[in-house]
PLY file of the C-alpha trace (Angstrom):
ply
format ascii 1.0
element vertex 563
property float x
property float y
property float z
element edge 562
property int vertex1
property int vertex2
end_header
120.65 131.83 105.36
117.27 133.43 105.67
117.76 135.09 102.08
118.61 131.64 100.67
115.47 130.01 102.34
113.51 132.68 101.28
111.51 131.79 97.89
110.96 134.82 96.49
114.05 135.60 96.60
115.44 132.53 94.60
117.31 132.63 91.33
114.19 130.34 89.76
112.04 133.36 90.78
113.79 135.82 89.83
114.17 134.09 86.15
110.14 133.42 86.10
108.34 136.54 87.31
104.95 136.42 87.44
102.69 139.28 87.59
99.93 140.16 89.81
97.53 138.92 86.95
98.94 136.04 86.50
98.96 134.72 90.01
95.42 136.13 90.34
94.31 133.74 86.88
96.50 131.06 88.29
94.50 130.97 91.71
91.24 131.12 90.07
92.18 128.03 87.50
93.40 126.05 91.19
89.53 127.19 92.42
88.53 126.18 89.31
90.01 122.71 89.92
88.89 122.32 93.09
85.70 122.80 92.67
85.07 120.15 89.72
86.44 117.67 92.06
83.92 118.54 94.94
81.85 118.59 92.08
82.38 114.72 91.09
82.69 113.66 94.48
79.07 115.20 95.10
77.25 113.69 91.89
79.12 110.47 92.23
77.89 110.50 96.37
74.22 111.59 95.01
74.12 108.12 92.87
75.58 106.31 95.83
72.57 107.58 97.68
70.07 107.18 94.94
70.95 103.40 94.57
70.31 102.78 98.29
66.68 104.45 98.17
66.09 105.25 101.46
66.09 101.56 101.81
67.98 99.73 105.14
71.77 99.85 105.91
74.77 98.67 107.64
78.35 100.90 108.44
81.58 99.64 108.50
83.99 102.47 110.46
87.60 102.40 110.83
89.68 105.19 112.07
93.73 105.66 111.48
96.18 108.68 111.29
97.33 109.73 107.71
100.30 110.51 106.58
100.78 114.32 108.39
99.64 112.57 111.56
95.83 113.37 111.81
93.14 111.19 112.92
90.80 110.31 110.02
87.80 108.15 110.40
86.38 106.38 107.31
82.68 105.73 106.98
81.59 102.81 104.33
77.62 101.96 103.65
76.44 98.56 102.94
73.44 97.65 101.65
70.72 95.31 99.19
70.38 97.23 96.00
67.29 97.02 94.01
68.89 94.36 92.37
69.19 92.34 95.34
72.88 92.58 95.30
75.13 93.36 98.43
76.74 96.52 97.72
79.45 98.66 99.78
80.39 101.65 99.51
82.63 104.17 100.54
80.43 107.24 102.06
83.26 109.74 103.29
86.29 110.07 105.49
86.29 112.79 108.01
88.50 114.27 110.25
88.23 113.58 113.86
90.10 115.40 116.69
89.75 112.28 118.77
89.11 108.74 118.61
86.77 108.41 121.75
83.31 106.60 120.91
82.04 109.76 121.11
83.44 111.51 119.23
83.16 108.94 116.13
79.10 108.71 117.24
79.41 112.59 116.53
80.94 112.40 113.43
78.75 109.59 111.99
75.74 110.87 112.75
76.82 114.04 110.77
77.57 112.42 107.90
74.25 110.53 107.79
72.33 113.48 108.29
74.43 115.39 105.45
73.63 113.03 103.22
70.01 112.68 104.25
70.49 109.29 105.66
68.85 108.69 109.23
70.49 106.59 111.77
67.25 105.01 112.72
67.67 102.93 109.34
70.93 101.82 110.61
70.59 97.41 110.62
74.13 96.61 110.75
77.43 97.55 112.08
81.10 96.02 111.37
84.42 97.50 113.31
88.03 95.70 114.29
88.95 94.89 117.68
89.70 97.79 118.97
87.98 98.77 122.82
86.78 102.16 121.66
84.95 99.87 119.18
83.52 97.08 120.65
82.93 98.12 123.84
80.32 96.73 125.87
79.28 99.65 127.94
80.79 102.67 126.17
81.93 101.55 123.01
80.75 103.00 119.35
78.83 99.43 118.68
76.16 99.98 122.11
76.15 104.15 121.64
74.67 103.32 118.04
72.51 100.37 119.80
70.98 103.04 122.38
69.86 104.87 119.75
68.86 101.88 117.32
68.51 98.48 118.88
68.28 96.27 115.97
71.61 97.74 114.28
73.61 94.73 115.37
77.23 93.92 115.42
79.42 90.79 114.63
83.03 91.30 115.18
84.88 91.43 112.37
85.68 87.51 111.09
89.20 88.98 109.55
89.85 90.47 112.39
89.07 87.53 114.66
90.39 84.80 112.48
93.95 87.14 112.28
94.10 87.49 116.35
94.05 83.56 116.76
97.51 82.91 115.72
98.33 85.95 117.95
96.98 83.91 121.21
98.60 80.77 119.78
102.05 82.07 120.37
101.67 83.69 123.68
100.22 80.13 124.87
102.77 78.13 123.02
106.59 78.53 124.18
108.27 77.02 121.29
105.74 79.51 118.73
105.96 82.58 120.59
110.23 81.34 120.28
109.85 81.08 116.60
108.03 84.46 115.91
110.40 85.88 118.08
113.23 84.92 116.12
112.24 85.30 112.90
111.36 89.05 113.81
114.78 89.55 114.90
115.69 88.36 111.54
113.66 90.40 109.79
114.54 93.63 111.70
118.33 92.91 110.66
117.79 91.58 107.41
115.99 94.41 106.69
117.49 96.73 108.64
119.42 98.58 105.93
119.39 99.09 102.29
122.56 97.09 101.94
121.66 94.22 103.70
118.46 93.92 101.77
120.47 94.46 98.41
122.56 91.63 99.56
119.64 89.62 99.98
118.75 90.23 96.46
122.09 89.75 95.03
122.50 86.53 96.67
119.05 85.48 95.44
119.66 86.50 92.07
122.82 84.83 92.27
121.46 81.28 93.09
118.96 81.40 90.96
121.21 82.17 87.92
122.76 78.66 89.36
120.11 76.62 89.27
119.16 78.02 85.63
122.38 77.06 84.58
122.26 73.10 85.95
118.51 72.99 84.76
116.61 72.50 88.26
114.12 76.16 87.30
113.02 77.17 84.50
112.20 80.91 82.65
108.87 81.94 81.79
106.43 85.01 82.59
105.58 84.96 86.06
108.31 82.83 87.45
111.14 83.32 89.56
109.72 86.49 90.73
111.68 88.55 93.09
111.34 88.06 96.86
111.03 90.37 99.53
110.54 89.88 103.64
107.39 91.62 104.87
107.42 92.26 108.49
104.66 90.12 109.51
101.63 92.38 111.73
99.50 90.92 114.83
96.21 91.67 112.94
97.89 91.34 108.98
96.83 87.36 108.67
98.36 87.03 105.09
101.55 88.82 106.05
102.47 86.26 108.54
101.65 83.71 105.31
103.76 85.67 103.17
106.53 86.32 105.61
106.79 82.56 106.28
106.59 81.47 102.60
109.19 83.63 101.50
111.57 82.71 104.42
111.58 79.78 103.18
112.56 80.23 99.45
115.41 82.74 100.89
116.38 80.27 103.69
120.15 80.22 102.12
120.26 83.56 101.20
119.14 84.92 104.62
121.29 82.59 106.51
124.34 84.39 103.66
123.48 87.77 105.21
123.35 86.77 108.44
126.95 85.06 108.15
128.24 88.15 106.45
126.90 90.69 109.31
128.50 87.67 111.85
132.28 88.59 110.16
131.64 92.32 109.37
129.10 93.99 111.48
129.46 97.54 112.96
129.76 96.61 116.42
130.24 93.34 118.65
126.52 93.72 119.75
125.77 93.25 115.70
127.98 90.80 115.16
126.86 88.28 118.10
123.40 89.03 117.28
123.84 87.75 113.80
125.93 84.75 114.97
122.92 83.70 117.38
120.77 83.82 114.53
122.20 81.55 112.46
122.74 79.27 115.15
119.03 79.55 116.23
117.53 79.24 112.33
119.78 76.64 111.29
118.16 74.40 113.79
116.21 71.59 113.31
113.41 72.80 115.79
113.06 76.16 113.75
113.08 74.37 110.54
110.36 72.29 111.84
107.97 75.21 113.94
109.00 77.13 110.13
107.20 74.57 108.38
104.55 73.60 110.51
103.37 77.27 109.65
103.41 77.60 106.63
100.78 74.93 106.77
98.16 75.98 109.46
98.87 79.68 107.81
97.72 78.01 104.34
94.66 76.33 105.57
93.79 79.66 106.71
94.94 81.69 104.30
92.21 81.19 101.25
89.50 81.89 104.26
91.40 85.11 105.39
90.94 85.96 101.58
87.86 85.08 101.21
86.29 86.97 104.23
86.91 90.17 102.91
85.13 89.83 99.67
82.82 93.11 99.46
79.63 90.30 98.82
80.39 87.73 101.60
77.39 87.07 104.20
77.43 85.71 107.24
75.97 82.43 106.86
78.88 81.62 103.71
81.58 82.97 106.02
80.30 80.28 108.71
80.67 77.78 106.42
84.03 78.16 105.35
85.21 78.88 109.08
83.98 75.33 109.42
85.79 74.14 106.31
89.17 75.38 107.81
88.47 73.76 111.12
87.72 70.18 109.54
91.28 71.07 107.74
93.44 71.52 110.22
91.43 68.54 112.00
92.93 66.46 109.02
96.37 67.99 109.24
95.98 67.02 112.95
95.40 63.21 112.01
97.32 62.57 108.92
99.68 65.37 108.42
102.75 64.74 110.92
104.37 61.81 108.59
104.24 64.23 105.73
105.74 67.28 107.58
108.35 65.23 109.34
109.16 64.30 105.86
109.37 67.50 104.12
111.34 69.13 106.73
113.96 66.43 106.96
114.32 66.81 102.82
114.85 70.89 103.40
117.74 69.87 106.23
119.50 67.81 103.79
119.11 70.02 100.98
120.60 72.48 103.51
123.43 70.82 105.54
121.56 70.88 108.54
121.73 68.08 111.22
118.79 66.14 111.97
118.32 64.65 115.63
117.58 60.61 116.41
113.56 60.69 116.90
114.04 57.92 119.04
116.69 60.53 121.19
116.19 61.84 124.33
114.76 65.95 123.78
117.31 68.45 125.17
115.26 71.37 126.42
116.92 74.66 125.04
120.64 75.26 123.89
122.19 73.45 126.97
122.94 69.60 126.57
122.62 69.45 130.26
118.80 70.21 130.00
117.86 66.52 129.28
113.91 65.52 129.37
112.47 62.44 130.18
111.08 62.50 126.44
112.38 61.99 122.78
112.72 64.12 119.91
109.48 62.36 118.28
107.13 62.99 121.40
108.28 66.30 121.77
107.84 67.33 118.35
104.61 65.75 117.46
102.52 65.79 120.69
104.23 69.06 122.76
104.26 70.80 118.76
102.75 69.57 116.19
99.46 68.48 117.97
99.54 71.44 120.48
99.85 73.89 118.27
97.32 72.52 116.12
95.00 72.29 118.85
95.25 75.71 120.29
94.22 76.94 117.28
91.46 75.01 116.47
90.26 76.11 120.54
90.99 79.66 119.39
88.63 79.84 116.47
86.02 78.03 118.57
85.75 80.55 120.90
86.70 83.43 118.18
83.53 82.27 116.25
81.67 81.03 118.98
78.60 83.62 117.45
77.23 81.39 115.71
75.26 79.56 118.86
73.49 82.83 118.91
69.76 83.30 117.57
71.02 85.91 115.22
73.26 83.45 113.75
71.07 79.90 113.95
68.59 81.58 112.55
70.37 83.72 109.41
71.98 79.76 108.80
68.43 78.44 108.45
67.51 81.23 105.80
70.13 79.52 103.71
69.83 78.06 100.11
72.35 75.79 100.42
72.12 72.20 99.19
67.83 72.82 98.76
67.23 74.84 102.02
68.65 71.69 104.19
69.36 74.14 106.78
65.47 74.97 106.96
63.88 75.40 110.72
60.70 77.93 110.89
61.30 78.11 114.52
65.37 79.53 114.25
63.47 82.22 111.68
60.84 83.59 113.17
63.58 84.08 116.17
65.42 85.50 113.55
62.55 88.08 113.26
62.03 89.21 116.82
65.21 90.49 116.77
64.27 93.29 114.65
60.97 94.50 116.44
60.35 97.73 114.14
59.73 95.71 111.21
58.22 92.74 112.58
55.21 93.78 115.33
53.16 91.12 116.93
50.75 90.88 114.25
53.45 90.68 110.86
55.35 88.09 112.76
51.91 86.22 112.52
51.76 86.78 108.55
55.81 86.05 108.56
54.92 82.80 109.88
52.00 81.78 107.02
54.39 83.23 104.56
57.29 81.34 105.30
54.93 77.77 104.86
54.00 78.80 101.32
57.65 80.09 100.38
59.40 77.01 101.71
56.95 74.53 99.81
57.53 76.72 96.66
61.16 77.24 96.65
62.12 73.12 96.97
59.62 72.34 94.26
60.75 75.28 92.10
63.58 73.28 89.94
66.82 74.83 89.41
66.07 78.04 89.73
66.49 77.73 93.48
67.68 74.45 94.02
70.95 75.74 92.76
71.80 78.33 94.70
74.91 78.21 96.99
74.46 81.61 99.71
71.61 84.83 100.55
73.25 86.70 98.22
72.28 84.16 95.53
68.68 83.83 97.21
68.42 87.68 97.37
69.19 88.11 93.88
66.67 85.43 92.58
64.23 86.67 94.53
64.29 89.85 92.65
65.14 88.34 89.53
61.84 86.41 89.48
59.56 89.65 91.01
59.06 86.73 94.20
60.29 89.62 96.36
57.15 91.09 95.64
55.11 88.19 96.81
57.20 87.21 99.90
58.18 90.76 100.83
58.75 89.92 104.85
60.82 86.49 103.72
63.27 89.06 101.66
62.97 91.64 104.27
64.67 88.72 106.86
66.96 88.36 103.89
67.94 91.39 102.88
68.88 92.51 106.84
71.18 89.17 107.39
72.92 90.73 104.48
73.50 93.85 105.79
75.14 92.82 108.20
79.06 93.08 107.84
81.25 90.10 108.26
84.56 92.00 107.17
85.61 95.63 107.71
88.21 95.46 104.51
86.56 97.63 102.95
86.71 100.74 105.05
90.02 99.35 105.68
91.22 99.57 102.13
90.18 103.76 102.48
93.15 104.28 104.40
95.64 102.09 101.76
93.89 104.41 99.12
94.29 107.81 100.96
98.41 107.05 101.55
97.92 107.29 97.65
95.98 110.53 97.66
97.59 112.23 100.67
101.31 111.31 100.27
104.44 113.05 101.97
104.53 115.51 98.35
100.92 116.21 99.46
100.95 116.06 102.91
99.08 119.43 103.81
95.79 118.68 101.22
92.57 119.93 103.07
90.43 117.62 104.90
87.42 118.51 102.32
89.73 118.41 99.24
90.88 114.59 100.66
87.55 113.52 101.11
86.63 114.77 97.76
89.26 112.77 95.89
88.40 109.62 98.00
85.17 109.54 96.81
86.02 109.77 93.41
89.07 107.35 93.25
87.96 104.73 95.74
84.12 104.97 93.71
85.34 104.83 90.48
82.97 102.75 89.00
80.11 104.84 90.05
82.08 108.27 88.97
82.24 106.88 85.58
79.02 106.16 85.16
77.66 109.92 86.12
77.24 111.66 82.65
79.45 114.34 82.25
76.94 117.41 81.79
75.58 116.34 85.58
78.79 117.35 86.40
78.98 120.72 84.40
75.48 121.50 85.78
77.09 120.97 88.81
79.96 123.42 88.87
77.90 126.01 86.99
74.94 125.94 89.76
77.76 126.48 92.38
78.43 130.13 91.83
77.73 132.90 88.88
80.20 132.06 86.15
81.52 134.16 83.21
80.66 132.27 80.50
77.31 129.99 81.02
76.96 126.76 78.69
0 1
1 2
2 3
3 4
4 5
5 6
6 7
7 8
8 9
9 10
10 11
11 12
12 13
13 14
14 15
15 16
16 17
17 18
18 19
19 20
20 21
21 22
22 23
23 24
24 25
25 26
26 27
27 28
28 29
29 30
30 31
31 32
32 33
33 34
34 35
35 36
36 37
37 38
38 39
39 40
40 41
41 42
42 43
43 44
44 45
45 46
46 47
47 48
48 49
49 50
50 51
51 52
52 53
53 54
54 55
55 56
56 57
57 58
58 59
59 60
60 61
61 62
62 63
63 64
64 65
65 66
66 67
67 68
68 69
69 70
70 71
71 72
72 73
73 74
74 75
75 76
76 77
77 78
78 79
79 80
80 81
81 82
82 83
83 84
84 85
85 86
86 87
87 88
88 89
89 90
90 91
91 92
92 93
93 94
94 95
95 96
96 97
97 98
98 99
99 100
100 101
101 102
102 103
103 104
104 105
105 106
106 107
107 108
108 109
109 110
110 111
111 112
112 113
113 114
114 115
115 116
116 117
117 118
118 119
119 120
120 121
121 122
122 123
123 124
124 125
125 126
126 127
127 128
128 129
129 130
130 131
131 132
132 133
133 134
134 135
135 136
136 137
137 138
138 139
139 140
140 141
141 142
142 143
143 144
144 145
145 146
146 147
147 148
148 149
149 150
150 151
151 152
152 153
153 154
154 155
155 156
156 157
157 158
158 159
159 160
160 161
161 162
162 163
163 164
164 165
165 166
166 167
167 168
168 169
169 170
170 171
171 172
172 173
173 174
174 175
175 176
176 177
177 178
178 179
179 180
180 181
181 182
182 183
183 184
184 185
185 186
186 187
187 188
188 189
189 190
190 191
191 192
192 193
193 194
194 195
195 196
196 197
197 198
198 199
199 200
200 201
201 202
202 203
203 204
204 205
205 206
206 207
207 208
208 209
209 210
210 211
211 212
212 213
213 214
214 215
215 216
216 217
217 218
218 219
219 220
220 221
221 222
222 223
223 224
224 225
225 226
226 227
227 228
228 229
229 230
230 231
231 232
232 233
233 234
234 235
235 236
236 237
237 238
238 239
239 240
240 241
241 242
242 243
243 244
244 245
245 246
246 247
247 248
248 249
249 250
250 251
251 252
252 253
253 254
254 255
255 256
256 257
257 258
258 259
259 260
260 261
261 262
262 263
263 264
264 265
265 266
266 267
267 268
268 269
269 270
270 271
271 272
272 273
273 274
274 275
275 276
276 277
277 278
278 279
279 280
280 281
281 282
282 283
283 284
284 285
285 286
286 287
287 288
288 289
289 290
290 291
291 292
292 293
293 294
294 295
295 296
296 297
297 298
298 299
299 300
300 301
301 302
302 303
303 304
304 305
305 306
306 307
307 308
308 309
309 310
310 311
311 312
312 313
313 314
314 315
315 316
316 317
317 318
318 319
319 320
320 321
321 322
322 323
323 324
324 325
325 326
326 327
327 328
328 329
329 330
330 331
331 332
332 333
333 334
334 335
335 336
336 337
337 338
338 339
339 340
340 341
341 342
342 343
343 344
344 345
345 346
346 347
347 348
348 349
349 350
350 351
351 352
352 353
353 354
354 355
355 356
356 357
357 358
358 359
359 360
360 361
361 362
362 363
363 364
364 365
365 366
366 367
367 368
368 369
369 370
370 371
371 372
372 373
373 374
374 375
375 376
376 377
377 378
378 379
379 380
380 381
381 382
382 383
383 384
384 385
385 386
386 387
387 388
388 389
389 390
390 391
391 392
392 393
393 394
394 395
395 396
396 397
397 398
398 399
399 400
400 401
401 402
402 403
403 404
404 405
405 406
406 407
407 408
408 409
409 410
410 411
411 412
412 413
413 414
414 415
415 416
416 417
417 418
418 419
419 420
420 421
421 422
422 423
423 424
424 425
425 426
426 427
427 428
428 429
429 430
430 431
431 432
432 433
433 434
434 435
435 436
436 437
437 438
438 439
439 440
440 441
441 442
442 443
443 444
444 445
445 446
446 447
447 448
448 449
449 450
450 451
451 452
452 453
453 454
454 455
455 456
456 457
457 458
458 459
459 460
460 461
461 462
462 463
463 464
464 465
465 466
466 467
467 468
468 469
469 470
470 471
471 472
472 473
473 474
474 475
475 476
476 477
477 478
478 479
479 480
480 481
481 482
482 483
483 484
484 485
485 486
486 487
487 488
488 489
489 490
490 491
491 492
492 493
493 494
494 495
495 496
496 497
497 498
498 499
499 500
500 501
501 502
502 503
503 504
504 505
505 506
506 507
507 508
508 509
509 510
510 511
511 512
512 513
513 514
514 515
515 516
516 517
517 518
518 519
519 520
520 521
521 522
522 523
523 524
524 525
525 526
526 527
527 528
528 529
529 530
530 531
531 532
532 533
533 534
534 535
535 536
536 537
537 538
538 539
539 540
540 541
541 542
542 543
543 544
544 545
545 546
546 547
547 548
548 549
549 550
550 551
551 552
552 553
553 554
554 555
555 556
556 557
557 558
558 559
559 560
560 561
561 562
């Protein structure tokens, strides 16, 4: 056995000898490798750092094991480029031996200082949820404010805006129910390759039906595939997605599930699978299924939108307001339609609707009988709770915006001719950041602001037009006015560096699965970061000339032949 596991030993060897001189000009072609990757990752890194310019900057940080179980943090920069655009980029992921706040203070402040970057310029900070995180007394967010007080932190809105439908179904009995069942659904629906190529043959199946009596039709794009993606506590869309799709494979699913009823393994399989079609062919499920899919909808487009790499604060706001007044609408006008749609998906389906004007039996028993009917129960103890709690969640999820930070970012804003104007909520704004705005240039701040708010409504369309900061910013700079209100783009500039989304940093860790797979599972922490930097910054890598890159690799050690 030993001679068999033994390599070098191996018929394939045996067959492809290599000599010592080989090997030898095979390891130095590997170094060879190696080192023009560290070599991109360090000129593409040295234009990262050029196009910040010493200037002011916010870090996003994220931490996560990879795929041969060690802990990596992720560090991303954002900042205002010359250009007045909000840029982010990814700065480096390091290995960590622990995840204590620490420990990641540690590790950031050694990647600052190796790439010449000093804390003290530090205006912004974005992280998830997590306590080691957000912390108030020993979390990462107030060890970086002991060092630099105006480096302030929001909580991630994705984040927050995710963890709301989370508290809705521990405080709702009928929606923590229905998530509960449809992950038991999903686990044995997908439990096994065969029951999801069942799933697929069924839906394939079906469709081919309705092709044939003319209800679809063929095209590019349509009648994609399905899948069921097990829906995550802080994965908003997947919970979208999950929902959505359970409800195009609604026969299908229930096909499985009768299947595994008849032929499961075991009797523990088989009942499971029984209850489950019991439980989703109900009219309650259908209904808590569809009510859903349309609170998860109104949310969905601002879960998407929050992790664009430009959003700002003050945009964000708005369109967390936008989704409240939504679901305020569904609240008032949306019950008739619902009703409706899920009572067309029964009959479609064979499923027995209840009398609204019934008495409600509480759970499976008929004995159970409540004082109300169906219709009270499902639109004031459901529809409207539900509905409710969530609106209460992302009050107090995004209950920041009372703050001064906040207020006074808002009345910075462009929007609809600087409406949201209030000298006052600005020059609060300011005192928050008391190394750039003493005593005496909150003074010129305030005769500045006069002159720039007078100018910028009488300006035309040039500014009259403009929608968020970013827009602002980027005029500003556009026109050389950043010049001539330097403090009013300095207030700017750090309400944009502040992060609203960690997605970013977040999308490191999808890209390093790529990078450091199971085939390459024992790639060196330098090599990783290396690769990161080039394949996560690709845009900037390509636009490094190639000969910096030769100059590079030929500076790094004596070489035989020198170009």
């Amino acid at each position: 056995m030993l001679d068999l596991l033994n390599q070098a030993q191996s018929i394939i060897t045996s067959f492809d000898k290599q000599s010592e001189k080989a090997k030898i000009e095979y390891r130095v072609r590997l170094n060879a490798s190696i080192d023009v990757a560290r070599s991109c990752a360090k000129e593409t890194l040295k234009a990262i750092i050029k196009d910040l310019n010493g200037d002011y900057f916010g870090i996003l940080v994220d931490e996560s094991k990879d795929v041969s179980h060690k802990e990596q943090m992720a560090l991303v920069l954002r900042y205002v480029n010359k250009e007045g655009k909000v840029i982010e980029r990814f700065l480096s992921i390091v290995h960590v031996k622990d995840t204590s706040a620490k420990s990641l203070k540690e590790a950031i402040c050694s990647l600052l200082l190796e790439h010449s970057l000093s804390k003290s310029q530090i205006r912004g900070q974005g992280y998830d949820g997590a306590s080691n995180m957000q912390g108030e007394i020993n979390g990462l967010k107030t060890l970086i404010m002991n060092d630099t007080p105006s480096a302030h932190c929001i909580h991630c809105f994705a984040h927050q805006l995710q963890l709301t439908l989370v508290a809705v179904a521990k405080k709702h009995y009928e929606a923590e129910q229905f998530f509960d069942i449809l992950a038991n659904v999903l686990n044995i629906v997908g439990g096994s390759f065969k029951r999801r190529e069942m799933l697929r043959d069924d839906q394939a199946e079906k469709l081919e039906e309705l092709l044939v009596l003319g209800e679809v039709h063929t095209g590019s794009g349509l009648n994609q595939e399905l899948g069921l993606q097990r829906a995550g506590d802080t994965r908003w869309g997947s919970h979208f997605k999950t929902v959505r799709n359970f409800i195009s494979l609604f026969s299908s699913i229930v096909h499985v599930l009768g299947v595994l009823s008849i032929e499961g393994s075991n009797y523990h399989e088989r009942s499971m699978a029984k209850s489950l079609v019991d439980d989703i062919r109900s009219y309650e499920f259908l209904y808590i299924l569809h009510l859903m899919l349309k609170v998860l909808a109104l949310t969905f487009d601002l879960n998407m939108a929050l992790q664009k790499k430009d959003q700002d604060i003050v945009s964000a706001m708005k369109l967390v307001d936008f989704a409240k007044r939504q679901l305020q609408v569904m609240r008032e006008s949306g019950w008739n339609s619902l009703v409706e749609e899920v009572s067309l998906f029964c009959v479609k389906h064979d499923i027995v609707i209840p009398e609204m004007d019934m008495n409600y039996y509480r759970g499976k028993s008929k004995r159970k009988k409540s004082s109300v009917t169906y219709s009270y129960h499902l639109r004031v103890e459901v529809f409207y709770t539900v509905i409710d709690l969530q609106l209460s969640e992302l009050n107090s999820r995004f209950s920041e915006v009372n703050t001064d930070l906040l207020l006074g970012m808002a009345s910075l804003s462009p929007d609809n001719s600087f409406a949201n104007y209030d000298k006052d909520r600005i020059m609060k704004l300011a005192t928050h950041y008391p190394d750039e705005f003493t005593n005496s240039i909150l003074e010129d701040l305030g005769f500045e602001l006069d002159i720039y708010i007078d100018y910028v409504r009488e300006a035309g369309n040039e500014f009259s037009n403009l929608k968020s900061l970013g827009d602002l910013s980027e005029t500003m700079v556009k026109t050389n006015l950043h010049m001539t209100w330097r403090l009013v783009y300095l207030l700017v500039k750090l309400s944009l560096i502040l992060p609203v989304a960690t997605a970013t940093v977040e999308r490191a860790f999808s890209s390093m699965k790529y990078v450091k797979s199971d085939l390459r599972s024992r790639i060196g922490n330098e090599f990783l970061n290396d690769c990161l930097v080039c394949y996560i910054e690709d845009e900037v890598f390509e636009s490094v000339p190639n000969d910096m890159i030769i100059d590079h690799f030929q500076n790094m050690t004596s070489r035989r032949v020198q170009l």
